[in-house]
Every structure is written in C-alpha cells, then in structure tokens.
C-alpha positions, 0 to 999 in steps of 0.5 A: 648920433649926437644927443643933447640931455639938459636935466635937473642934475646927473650928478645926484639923486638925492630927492631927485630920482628922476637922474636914475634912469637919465644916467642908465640912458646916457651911459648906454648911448655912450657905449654904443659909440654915440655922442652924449652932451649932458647939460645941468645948471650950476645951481641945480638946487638938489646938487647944492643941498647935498654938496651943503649937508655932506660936503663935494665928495657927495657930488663926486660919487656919482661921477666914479661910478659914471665915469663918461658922463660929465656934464656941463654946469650952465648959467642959464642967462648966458646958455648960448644954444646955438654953440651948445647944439652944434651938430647935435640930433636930437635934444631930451629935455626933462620935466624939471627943467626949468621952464624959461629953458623949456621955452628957449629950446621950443623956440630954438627948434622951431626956427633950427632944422636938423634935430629932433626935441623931445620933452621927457616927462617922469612925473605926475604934474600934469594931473595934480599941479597942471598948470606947471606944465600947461603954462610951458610951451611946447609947440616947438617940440617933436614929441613929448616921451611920457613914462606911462600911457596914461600920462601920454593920453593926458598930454594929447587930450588936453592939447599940451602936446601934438605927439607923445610916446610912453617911454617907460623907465626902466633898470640900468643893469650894468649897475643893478645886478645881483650880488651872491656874494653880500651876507644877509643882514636883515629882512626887509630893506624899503627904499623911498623918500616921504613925498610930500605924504603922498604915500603916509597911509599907505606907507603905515598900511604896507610897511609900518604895520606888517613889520611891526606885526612879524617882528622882522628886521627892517631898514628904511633908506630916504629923505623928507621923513617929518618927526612924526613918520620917524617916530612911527618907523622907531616904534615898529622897530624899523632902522631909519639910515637916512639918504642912500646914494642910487649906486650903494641900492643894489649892496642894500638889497643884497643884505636884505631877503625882501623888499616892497613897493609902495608907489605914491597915490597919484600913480597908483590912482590917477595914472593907472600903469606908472610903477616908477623906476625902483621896481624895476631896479629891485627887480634887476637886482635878483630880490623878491618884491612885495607890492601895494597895490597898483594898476598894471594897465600896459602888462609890464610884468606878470603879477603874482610871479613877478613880484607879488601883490598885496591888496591889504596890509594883512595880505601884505604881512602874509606875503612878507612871512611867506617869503622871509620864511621859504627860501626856495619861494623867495628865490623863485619870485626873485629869478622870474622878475629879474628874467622879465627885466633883463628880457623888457626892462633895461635902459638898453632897450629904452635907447633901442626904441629912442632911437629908432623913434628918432630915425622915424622923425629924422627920416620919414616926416610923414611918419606921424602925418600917415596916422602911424598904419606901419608903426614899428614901435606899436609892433615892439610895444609889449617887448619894449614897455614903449608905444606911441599913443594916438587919440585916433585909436585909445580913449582914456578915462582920464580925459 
C-alpha cells in the first residue's frame, strides 16, 4: 500500500511526544515493503525551538536513527493535495495538525475516491479544550483512530465523529530494547515533561517525596520545568538533565535499576484506560516499573506483575525500596512486562490491525453499515489493545 501520514514533526520529539509512536509506526510499514509518505510543515513550531536552542544537527538526529523516514516540509498555502496523494490508500491525519489542513483533507476525501482518511488522535483535548477539536470538521474522514476506548465513546458520543477505533500506543521494539551491556549508574531514572502542572501534585507525591525519603539517586530528563519545580527536584537531591532525545531512552533506563510512571490528571481521571506511550516503552526496555495510579479499563497488562502500583506515595517509597533492594524481585517485574509488550504491544501489531482496518474499509463498504456482527478487530481486541467502538453496544460514563 501507499499511506500518506501528515503530522506535526517526525523529526523531534522535543515537547512532542506524539512523534514516538508515529515513527515506530512508519518505520514498520516501511519494512514491509509499503510506501510511506511523511508530510510536516516547514514551521513546525517543535522543529524550530529545537533547531533555535541547540543548533540543526538536533533536527538530524532522529533522522540516523530512521533512516527511511524522510519527510516532506510543506508550506500549507501551496500544499497541492492532489499532487501529494496520487496513488495513495489511506491518509492518517494526526491531532496536532493544524486545523485549516484537517479541514482541506476532509474536504479532499469527500469529493476523492480511493483512499481511506483517518484522523488520529493521541491527546485529551476532547475533554479538556473540546472546542479545539469539535470546531474541526471531520465528516469527510473514515474513521477517527483514538488511543483509548474512552476517548473514542467521546467522539461517538458527542457526534464529532461517525466511526472510531481504539488504536492504542504502543513501543517501537527495534528501538526500546534491553541493553545487558550498559552499567548501572543510578536508582531511578523518571522521564517526562512538566505539562502544563497537569501532574505537580502528582509528581511531588509519586517522585519527589519517595526519593527524598530513601535517599536514592535519581535523574529526571524533560522540559517545561517552572523555577519552583526545579528547586523541589534539587532539594530532594534529584539530578535534573534537561531534554533527552527519545532514541538515547532506552541507554537512560539502562543505567537505572528502576523507573515510574506518573500519567497526567486528565488520563488518569477523565479517560480512564489511556497510559500513553512511555510505559510501554519502559517496559519494552526490560526495566521494572513503578506506577501512580490509573485506571487499567481495556486490561492491557496485568497489574501487580507487570508493573506494580502504588496507590499512595508512602506505597510508592515501599515499592521503590522493594525493588532497588531485591535484584531477583526487580528482575522478575521487568521480564514479565517486557514478555507482555513484546506479545501485545508493539507498533508491529499497531500496523497488523491498520491494516486490516484499512482493508475492511477498502474492501467491504458495509463493513461498518452491517453493525460490526463479524468483526475481526472485536475478536483480536484483547491480543492487539485495538477495538472498534460502537455506541450500539458500550455505554460510557462519560457521556
């Protein structure tokens, strides 16, 4: 196949998480043989912050570690799309797009035949910022792929969109692996940006404190961090480094015997089911995993062997001495989450159920008309973190 994939930047993740799995997906179409077409504005605003704080060799670091992946800087004034998706099967269309192309494509695809238009959505705007996304027209799109089930109920549920699947995140593997060989440097190694405060409770509860508290060695890697956040990281003696490039990840969780997950407040109470993409990552990388706590809804992992949780930040402190203290405990965790992903978790099986989703579409019309009776993807849903959602059959609290 030939799939278009217009998206903020592939070619940082610097306050721009979202290019994580948007790589790992590319890259395994690219393998199996399929065409990818990467398009991104020439002013993507993450691309020109970085090039601006640390020079263009930032900008070409992703680019060695994918090589394939080349995308194509457009000025959206004059983005010719018919040139642009000539022969092309299915177009994603991610969230951060901006809103006047997520209009021309919709309008693109209502008077095109022969590709399928997916609006891919990694965020919570929906629930917190909805008019940012109910003001953008997607009536000319296929199908809105959501990283949860909650997420997708919403779109259904408020009639943004007709069609939604939960298209979970997951870890690129050729990437997040384990390293044997990297010594251990520190205890505890927490990777994340700041968000806008979206996690400052939660972040002084399930980090500060229980590092603070055990005295371990800890490093925090992210952006956004106000005056105030870095003193309270200094004074529980945590090293603050800054940004870490997503390809360096699986080096800085190598050098640590620990790590945690502390998701931001709208996931972990608004849209119950969405961990985001560094667990999985983490996870990948064969190191055990401490997380606050959120709401496993769709059964991703197993909870307590997996990763485990901490519902307190004084179970937290337990948990993190349990670990850093009991190699054999530690190693244990670490394997069992890693076997999960490497079975349920990785972009591979992401693009498995693309697509198949995009043959259904392309193939069977009546595929979504017929009420879904013989539907592969509800079958494969709790292999693949993948399921259509259909207001018919789930009721959400949400609504």
């Amino acid at each position: 196949m030939r799939i278009a994939l217009f998206c903020h930047s592939l070619l940082t993740d610097s306050d721009h998480g979202h290019a994580h799995f948007l790589r790992g997906v590319a890259a395994e179409l690219d393998a199996r043989g399929h065409d990818v077409l990467a398009f991104e504005p020439e002013d993507a605003s993450c691309a020109e912050r970085l090039a601006a704080a640390r020079g263009p060799a930032a900008l070409r670091e992703a680019a060695a570690v994918y090589p394939r992946l080349c995308p194509r800087r457009y000025a959206l004034a004059t983005l010719d799309l018919d040139a642009a998706l000539e022969g092309v099967d299915a177009v994603l269309v991610h969230e951060r797009s901006d809103p006047e192309l997520v209009r021309r494509l919709g309008e693109h695809r209502a008077r095109t035949e022969g590709y399928q238009l997916f609006f891919h959505d990694t965020h919570h705007r929906l629930i917190t910022d909805p008019a940012a996304i109910v003001r953008r027209d997607l009536s000319g799109y296929d199908c809105v792929l959501g990283f949860g089930k909650s997420l997708c109920e919403l779109y259904l549920r408020r009639g943004v969109a007709r069609r939604a699947v939960v298209w979970h995140e997951a870890a690129d593997a050729r990437v997040f692996r384990p390293l044997p060989g990297v010594e251990k440097e520190r205890d505890l190694v927490w990777i994340g940006n700041w968000g806008d405060g979206e996690r400052a409770a939660e972040l002084r509860e399930f980090l500060i404190e229980p590092v603070r508290a055990l005295g371990l060695r800890a490093r925090v890697h992210g952006v956004g961090y106000p005056e105030h956040a870095l003193a309270a990281l200094a004074g529980a003696g945590i090293e603050y480094a800054g940004w870490l490039p997503n390809h360096l990840v699986p080096d800085a969780l190598a050098r640590a015997r620990v790590t945690v997950h502390v998701p931001r407040r709208p996931y972990a109470a608004l849209l119950p089911g969405i961990p985001t993409i560094r667990p999985f990552e983490a996870l990948a990388c064969g190191i055990p995993l401490v997380s606050a706590p959120w709401t496993d809804a769709e059964r991703l992992f197993s909870p307590g062997r997996d990763y485990l949780v901490a519902r307190t930040g004084a179970e937290m402190a337990e948990h993190l001495r349990a670990l850093v203290s009991d190699p054999d405990f530690a190693r244990g965790v670490a394997e069992h989450g890693r076997r999960t992903v490497l079975a349920r978790h990785t972009c591979a099986h992401r693009v498995d159920t693309l697509l198949d989703l995009v043959d259904e579409l392309l193939l069977r019309p009546s595929f979504w008309l017929a009420g879904g009776e013989e539907d592969e993807l509800e079958r494969s849903g709790a292999a693949s973190g993948v399921r259509r959602c259909d207001p018919a059959h789930d009721r959400s609290p949400l609504a």
